[in-house]
Each structure stands twice: as structure tokens, then as C-alpha cells.
N, C-alpha and C positions, 0 to 999 in steps of 0.2 A: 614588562619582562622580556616579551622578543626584542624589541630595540635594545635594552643593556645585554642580551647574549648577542646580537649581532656586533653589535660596536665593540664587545669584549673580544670576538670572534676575528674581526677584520683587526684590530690593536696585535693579539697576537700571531696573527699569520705576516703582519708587518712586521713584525719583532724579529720572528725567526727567520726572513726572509733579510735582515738588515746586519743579524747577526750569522748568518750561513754566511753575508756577502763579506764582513769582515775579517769571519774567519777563513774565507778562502781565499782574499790576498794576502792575510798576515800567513798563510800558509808559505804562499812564493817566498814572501823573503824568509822567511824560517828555513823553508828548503834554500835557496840559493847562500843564507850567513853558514851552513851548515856546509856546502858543498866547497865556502872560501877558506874556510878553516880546516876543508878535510878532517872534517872529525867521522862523516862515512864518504863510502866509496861511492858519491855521487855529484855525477857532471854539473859543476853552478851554472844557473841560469843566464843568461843576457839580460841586462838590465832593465831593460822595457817590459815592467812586469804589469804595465797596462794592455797592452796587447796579447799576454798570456791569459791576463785577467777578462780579455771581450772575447775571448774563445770559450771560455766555457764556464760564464758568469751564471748558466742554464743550469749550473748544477744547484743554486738554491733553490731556481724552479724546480726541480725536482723535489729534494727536502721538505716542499711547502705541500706539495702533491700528496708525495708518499705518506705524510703524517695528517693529512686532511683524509687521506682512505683508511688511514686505522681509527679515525677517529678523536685523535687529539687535541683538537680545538674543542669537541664536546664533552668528554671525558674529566671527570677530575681524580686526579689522581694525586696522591701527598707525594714530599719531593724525589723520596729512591723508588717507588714507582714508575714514576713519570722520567727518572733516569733511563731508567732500563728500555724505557719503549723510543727515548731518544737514541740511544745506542743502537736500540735496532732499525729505528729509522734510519741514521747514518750509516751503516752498513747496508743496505738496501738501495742508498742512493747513490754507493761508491760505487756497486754493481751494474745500476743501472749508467752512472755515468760513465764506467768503463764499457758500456755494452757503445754509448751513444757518439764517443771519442773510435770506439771500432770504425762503428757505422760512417760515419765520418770523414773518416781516415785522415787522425788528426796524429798521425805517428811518428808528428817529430813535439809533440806536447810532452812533457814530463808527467808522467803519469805517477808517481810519488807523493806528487803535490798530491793530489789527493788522500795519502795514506794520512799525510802530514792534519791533513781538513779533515779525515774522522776524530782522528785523536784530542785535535783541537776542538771540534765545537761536542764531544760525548762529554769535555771536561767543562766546558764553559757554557754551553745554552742550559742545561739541566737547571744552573743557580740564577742565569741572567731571568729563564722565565718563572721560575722561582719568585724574586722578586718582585716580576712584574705584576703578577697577581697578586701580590701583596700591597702592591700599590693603588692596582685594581677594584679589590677587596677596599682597600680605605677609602675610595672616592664612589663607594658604593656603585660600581658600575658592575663587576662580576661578583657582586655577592647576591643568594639567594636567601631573602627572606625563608625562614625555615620553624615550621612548629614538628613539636614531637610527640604522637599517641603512645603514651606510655610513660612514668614516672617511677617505673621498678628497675632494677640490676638492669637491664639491658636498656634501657632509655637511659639513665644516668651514664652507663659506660659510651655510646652514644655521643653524646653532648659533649662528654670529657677529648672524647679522641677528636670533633667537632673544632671545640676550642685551641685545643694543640697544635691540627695542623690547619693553623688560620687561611694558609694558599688555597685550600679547597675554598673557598668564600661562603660559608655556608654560615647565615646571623640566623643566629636560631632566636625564636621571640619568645619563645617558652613550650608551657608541656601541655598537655590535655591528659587529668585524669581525674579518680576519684581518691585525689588527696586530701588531706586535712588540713595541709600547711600549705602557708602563701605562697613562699618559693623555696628552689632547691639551691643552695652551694656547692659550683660545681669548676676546679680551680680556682675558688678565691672570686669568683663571680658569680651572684645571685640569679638565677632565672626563674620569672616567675611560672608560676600553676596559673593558665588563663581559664583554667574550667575545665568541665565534665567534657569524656570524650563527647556528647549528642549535644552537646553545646560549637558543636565547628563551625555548622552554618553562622549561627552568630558572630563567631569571631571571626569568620573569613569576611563577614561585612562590615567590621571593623579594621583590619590591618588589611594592608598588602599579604597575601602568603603565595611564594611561589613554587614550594613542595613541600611534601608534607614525610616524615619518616615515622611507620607505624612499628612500634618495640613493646608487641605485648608477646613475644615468643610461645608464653603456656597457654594462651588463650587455643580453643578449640578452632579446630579447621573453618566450620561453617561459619560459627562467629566471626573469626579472623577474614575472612573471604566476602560477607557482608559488610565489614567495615572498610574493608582493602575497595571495593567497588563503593562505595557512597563517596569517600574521599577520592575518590581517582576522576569523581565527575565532575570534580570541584576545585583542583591544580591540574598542572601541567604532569607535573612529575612527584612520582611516589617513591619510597623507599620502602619495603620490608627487610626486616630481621626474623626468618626462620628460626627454628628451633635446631640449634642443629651446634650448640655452643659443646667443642670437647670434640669436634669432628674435624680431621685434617683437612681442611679445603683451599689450601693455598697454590696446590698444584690439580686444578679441576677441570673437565671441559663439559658444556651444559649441550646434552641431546636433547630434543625435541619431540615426541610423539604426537602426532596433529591428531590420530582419529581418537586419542582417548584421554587428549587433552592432558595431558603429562608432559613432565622431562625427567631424564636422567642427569645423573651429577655421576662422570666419572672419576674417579678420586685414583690416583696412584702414589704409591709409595716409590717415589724415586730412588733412596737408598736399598732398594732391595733389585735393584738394578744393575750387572756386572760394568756394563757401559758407566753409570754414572759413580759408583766407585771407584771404577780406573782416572774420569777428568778429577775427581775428589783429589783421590791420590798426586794425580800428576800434579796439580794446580799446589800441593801441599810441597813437592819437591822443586818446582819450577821457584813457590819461595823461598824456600831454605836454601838455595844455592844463592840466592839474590844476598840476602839476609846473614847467613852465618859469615864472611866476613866482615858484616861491621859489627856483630853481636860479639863478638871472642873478644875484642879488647874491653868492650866493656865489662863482659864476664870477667875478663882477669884482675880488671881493677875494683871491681866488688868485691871479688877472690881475696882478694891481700886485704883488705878493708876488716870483713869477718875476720879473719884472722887474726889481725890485729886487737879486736873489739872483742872477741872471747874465745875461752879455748873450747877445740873440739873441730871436726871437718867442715870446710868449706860449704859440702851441699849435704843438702837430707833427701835420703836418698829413703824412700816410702812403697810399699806395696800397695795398686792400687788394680781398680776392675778393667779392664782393658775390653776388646771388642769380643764377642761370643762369651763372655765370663771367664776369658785368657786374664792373667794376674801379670802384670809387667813391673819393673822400676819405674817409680813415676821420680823424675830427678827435678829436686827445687835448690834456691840456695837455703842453707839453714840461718832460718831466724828465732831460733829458740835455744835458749841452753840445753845442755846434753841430757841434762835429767829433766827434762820438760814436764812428761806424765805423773813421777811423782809429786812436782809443785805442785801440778793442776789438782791432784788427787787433792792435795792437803789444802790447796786454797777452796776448793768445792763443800769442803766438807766441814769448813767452819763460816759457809758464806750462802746459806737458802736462795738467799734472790741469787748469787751469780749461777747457783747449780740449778735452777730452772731453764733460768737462759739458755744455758749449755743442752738442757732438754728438750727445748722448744728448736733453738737455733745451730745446734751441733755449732753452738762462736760464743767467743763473749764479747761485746760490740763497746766497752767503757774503757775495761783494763783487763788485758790478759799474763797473768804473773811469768807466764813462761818464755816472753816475747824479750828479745835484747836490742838494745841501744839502737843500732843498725836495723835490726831486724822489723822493727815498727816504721821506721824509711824506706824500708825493701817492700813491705806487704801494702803501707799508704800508695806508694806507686804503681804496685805490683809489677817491681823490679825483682820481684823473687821467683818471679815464674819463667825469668830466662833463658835459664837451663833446660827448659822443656823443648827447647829447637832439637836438640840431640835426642830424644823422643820421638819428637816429628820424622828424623832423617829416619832412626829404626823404624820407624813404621810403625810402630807401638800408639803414638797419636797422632792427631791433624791440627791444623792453625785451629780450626773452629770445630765444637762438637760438642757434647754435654759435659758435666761436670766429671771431674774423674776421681770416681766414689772409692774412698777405702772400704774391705773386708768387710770391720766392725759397722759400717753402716748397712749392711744390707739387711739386718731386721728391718730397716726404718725405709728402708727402699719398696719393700711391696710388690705390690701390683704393676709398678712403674718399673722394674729391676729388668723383665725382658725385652720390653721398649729400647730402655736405655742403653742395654748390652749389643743391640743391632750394631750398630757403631762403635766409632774409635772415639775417647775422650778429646776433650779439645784444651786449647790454651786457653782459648777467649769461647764462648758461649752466647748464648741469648740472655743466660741466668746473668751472666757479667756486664751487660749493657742496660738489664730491665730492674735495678737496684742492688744486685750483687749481693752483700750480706746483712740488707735489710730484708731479706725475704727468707720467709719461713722456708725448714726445709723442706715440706710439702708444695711449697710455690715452687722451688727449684725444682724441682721432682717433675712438675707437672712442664713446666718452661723445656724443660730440655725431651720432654717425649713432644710438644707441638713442635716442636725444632726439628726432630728425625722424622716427623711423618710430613711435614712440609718443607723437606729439602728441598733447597735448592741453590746451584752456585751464587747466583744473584744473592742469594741472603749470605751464604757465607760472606760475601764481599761486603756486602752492608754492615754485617756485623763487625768485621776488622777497621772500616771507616769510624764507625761507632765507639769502636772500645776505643780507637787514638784522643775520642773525646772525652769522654769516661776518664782513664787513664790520666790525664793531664789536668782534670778538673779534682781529680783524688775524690769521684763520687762514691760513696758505700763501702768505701775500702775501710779497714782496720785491722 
């Protein structure tokens, strides 16, 4: 195992030190085709962009530095994790390179060129090393053999997220419990049960295992803490899973208490923040000026389309819950006939299977009677949620946010209703990238309160990457 993390080790610090190199002369010419064309107000370079290039070729050394002291080479991180900490790596090293260009006193170097090299390798190293683990992972050099104590809800969920994001390289060989059945299906791939947890000794002297991840959460302290040290003398590396599933922990910093052998977990609610509601805000308006005009032609040519297809106004224009329990216009196009509620009423009521549905799922996910021609093209794209820019700019919502609940559903809101009210409703959600309207409305309930207690801009942006995938794949729409 140490030799395949070293050579995985030294593979990717060569990776990113080849790709920092690429991206920082494709920077010069990017800056200098940029500066021929006058498309900004900047002086083109001289064409020896070799010798721009042997001044300050140090900057990948840095890159390779700065990401080796956060830990990146050891860490694994799935891939918009491991974006973000690229991002901040490359901001760090455009600091330090601009400190080192001072120091220097390299003041006739274009300093630009650099802007041009964060942008370029935040967009490009994040998927090149991305891949490269995946490659890595296939030739078994950075995968770690991986058994899992535990075969309940939290070791199945585990293994599931495991399989998915394969970059981590994490081959799990199976599970240790006191199951009955040989193996578990877990996306369409069998793992087996290698036995009783006090069966490990055994199995470790049968396979390679180079960590072990223990997922018995309800188990009791002193138990958990006995089993957490027997396996810990016997891998490298342990993983536990606390109990702690329904607790916002995605924006946490871990205190340490040495004399009484504790830590704290501080947990903050970033949306309850004035600071991070104003970048909310801004980042909501910075896109709608980007966005509304190339969105208005298409709104107008949707516009005459309905129109065309049936009669009645262009948008539907709905009372919905807005942030503090403020009721605003939530404004969509209309894809329903005019008398929609009465259909629905009379299709419900001579149809038991679709009126449950509608009870379980507040949708009907087969055939909805009240849906027009057009209108079943608009909601499969979710070309009908449009018109919600002009929302955004009132202020009334944001690009990203929880679901934005009508009136009549707040019996069904709950427990969940003051959660969700914190905030401003969104276009796009977590609900809308994690299955959309295959999930119960209790699952969306619960999706969009982890969404507001683990803000963060990083997720809003992940999420809007997300839905353009979503969205285009027509996944859960109807």
C-alpha cells in the first residue's frame, strides 16, 4: 500500500505540475491573441513567449507547493470538492506569484498573464485530475482495497456513494456483519457479506485490506470505541460514521480538547448570516444582468408559441411562500388550460390510483389531464421556469434555493415550513438535481432544509452546473 500511494503521489504532483506548465503558456498566447484583436485594453505581448515563459515557469512550483500543504495529494475528495480546493489553490498561488514577480522586480512582465492562468487551470486541472484517478483507480495503483463494518442504512448508503464517485478509488471487498444473506446489491453490483464483524482477523489474512470504514452509527459509545481500536491496529486507515445523520455539518470546523479527550464540531448557519446574504444576493444579480438578455428572446418566442397552442395568458402567474412567510407572484409560463383545477378535480375523482398519487406526490408522474401540447415540452425541459428571472431581479427569489411552496401546501410542510421560510425560494434546488419529481414530498421537504443549513456559494454553483445536466438529460421531469 505505501509504494501504490507514493507512486499515486509522485503521478499526480507530475500531473499538475505539467498541467499548471501548459496552462501557463497557453495563458501568453491567450493574452497576447486577445491583446491582437483588441478585444480588451491590453498591450500584446512580443512574440518570444519563451522567454516570458523561463521567468516565471516557478509559478507551477508554487501550485505543486501550495496544494501539497493543504493536503491534496492525500485527501480524496469527489470531483466539486476537489474543485473548490483547486480554485483556492490557484488563487493562492496567483498571490504568492504576484508577491514573488514584486520581489523580483519583474515590472516589465505582464502581470495579466496570470489572471488569464487562474481561470484557465480552476476550469481545466479540476476534470484533467479527475480522470487521472480514474485511470489510476483502473490500474489499481490508487485504489484502496476497502471492507465495510456494518450492512445496515449507513453502510449500504456508504458503499452506494463509494461506487458512484469511483475517483475516490475506494474497491470495497465487502461488508462484515451479522447478516443472513450472502451479498448486498448495491447499484446493480453485488458485494459480498465476508462474515461476522470478530471475524476481521480472519479476513485480513485473507485479502489485502488497506482501510477499513466502520457504519454502525446506533451502536453504543463503548462498543463503537472497542471495535474503532481493535481495527485501527490492524489497517492503516479507519473511517467512522457518527451518529449525527439530520445534523447540518457541511460548513463545520473540528476543536480539539486535549485534557479531556474531546472535540467540538462548530456548525454555523451561514444563511443566517447578513454578510452571506448580501454575496447571495449580489451573485443572484451579477447573474441576471448576464442572463436576461439572451433569456427575453427566448421568452418571446415561447410567448407566441402558447398563444398560439391555446387560449388563455401566456404565464401563470401563482401565489407562492416567499422568504420569512412573505407570499409573492411566483411567475411561470402557463402550461395548463385555464380551467386546469376543475379537470384535475374530475379526473381525481373517478381515478383512485391517480388521487393517491397526487397525495403521496402533490404530481401525477404518467398523465396529467391538465397539461397542454406545449406545456408537457415546457415542464420536460423545464423551459417553464423561465420567467422566474424577473423574480430573481424583484428580489422575491434567487437562482438557487428550496422549492417555492404554494399556500395550500403548508399543512403538508410541517415541521420543515420554518426551516424553509429562512430563505428565498429558488429556480433550481438540490430537490431539482437529487430526482426532482420522483421524490416524495417529504424527501423534498427534508432536501431543501439540508440545503439552508449547509449553505454555501460553492453548492449554489455546483448545483446550477448540475441542473444544466439534469435539464438536458430531461431527468424526473414531467
Amino acid at each position: 500500500m505505501r509504494v501504490k500511494e507514493t507512486v499515486s503521489t509522485i503521478l499526480l504532483i507530475a500531473h499538475d505540475f505539467l498541467v499548471s506548465s501548459i496552462v501557463l503558456f497557453s495563458a501568453l498566447y491567450l493574452k497576447d491573441y486577445l491583446g491582437k484583436i483588441n478585444f480588451l485594453i491590453i498591450k500584446p505581448n512580443p512574440p518570444n513567449f519563451i522567454i516570458y515563459f523561463q521567468q516565471i515557469w516557478w509559478t507551477s512550483i508554487c501550485f505543486v507547493i501550495i496544494s501539497f500543504i493543504k493536503k491534496l495529494y492525500n485527501k480524496r475528495l469527489p470531483l466539486w470538492l476537489e474543485a473548490k480546493e483547486i480554485i483556492s489553490t490557484a488563487f493562492f498561488t496567483i498571490l504568492l506569484s504576484f508577491s514573488i514577480i514584486y520581489l523580483k522586480k519583474l515590472f516589465n512582465y505582464p502581470r495579466s498573464i496570470l489572471l488569464f492562468y487562474f481561470f484557465l487551470i480552476s476550469l481545466l486541472l479540476p476534470f484533467t485530475r479527475y480522470l487521472l484517478k480514474l485511470i489510476l483507480t483502473k490500474l489499481n495503483i490508487y485504489s484502496k482495497n476497502t471492507i465495510i463494518i456494518g450492512a445496515g442504512n449507513a453502510g449500504k448508503s456508504v458503499a452506494k456513494a463509494l461506487t458512484n464517485d469511483k475517483e475516490l478509488g475506494f474497491s470495497i471487498l465487502g461488508f462484515l456483519d451479522d447478516f443472513k444473506h450472502d451479498e448486498i446489491n448495491i447499484n446493480s453490483k453485488k458485494i459480498p457479506i465476508l462474515g461476522k464483524i470478530e471475524d476481521f482477523d480472519k479476513i485480513k489474512q485473507q485479502k489485502k485490506i488497506d482501510c477499513a470504514i466502520i457504519a454502525i452509527p446506533s451502536l453504543d459509545t463503548k462498543k463503537l470505541s472497542k471495535i474503532a481500536a481493535e481495527v485501527q491496529k490492524k489497517v492503516k486507515q479507519i473511517y467512522l460514521i457518527p451518529e449525527m445523520k439530520g445534523i447540518a455539518l457541511f460548513n463545520t470546523e473540528l476543536y480539539h480538547l486535549f485534557d479531556e479527550q474531546l472535540f467540538l464540531l462548530q456548525i454555523d448557519n451561514n444563511l443566517k448570516s447578513y454578510r452571506n446574504r448580501l454575496i447571495k444576493r449580489i451573485f443572484d444579480i451579477i447573474g441576471s444582468i448576464f442572463l436576461t438578455p439572451i433569456l427575453l428572446p427566448i421568452i418571446l418566442i415561447i410567448g407566441i408559441i402558447i398563444k398560439l397552442d391555446s387560449k388563455g395568458p401566456v404565464f401563470f402567474i401563482q401565489k407562492r411562500f416567499g422568504q420569512r412567510n412573505k407570499i409573492f407572484n411566483c411567475v411561470k409560463f402557463r402550461t395548463m388550460y385555464i380551467d386546469g383545477d376543475k379537470i384535475l378535480y374530475e379526473y381525481l375523482e373517478n381515478n383512485p390510483k391517480a388521487k393517491n398519487e397526487w397525495e403521496k406526490y402533490r404530481k401525477l408522474k404518467d398523465y396529467d389531464p391538465r397539461i397542454t401540447r406545449i406545456g408537457k415540452f415546457l415542464r420536460k425541459t423545464s423551459l417553464d421556469e423561465l420567467p422566474q428571472i424577473f423574480n430573481v431581479i424583484m428580489g422575491d427569489m434567487s437562482f438557487v434555493g428550496p422549492r417555492p411552496y404554494i399556500p395550500s401546501e403548508e399543512e403538508y410542510m410541517g415541521e420543515y415550513k420554518d426551516y424553509i421560510l429562512l430563505t428565498k425560494p429558488g429556480i433550481t434546488g438540490l430537490w431539482q438535481i437529487s430526482g426532482r419529481n420522483k421524490l416524495k414530498f417529504e424527501d423534498r421537504l427534508k432536501l431543501d432544509v439540508w440545503y439552508i443549513l449547509n449553505w454555501s456559494l460553492w453548492i449554489d454553483i455546483v448545483i446550477l452546473i448540475k441542473t444544466i445536466k439534469v435539464v438536458l438529460k430531461m431527468e424526473g421531469a414531467y
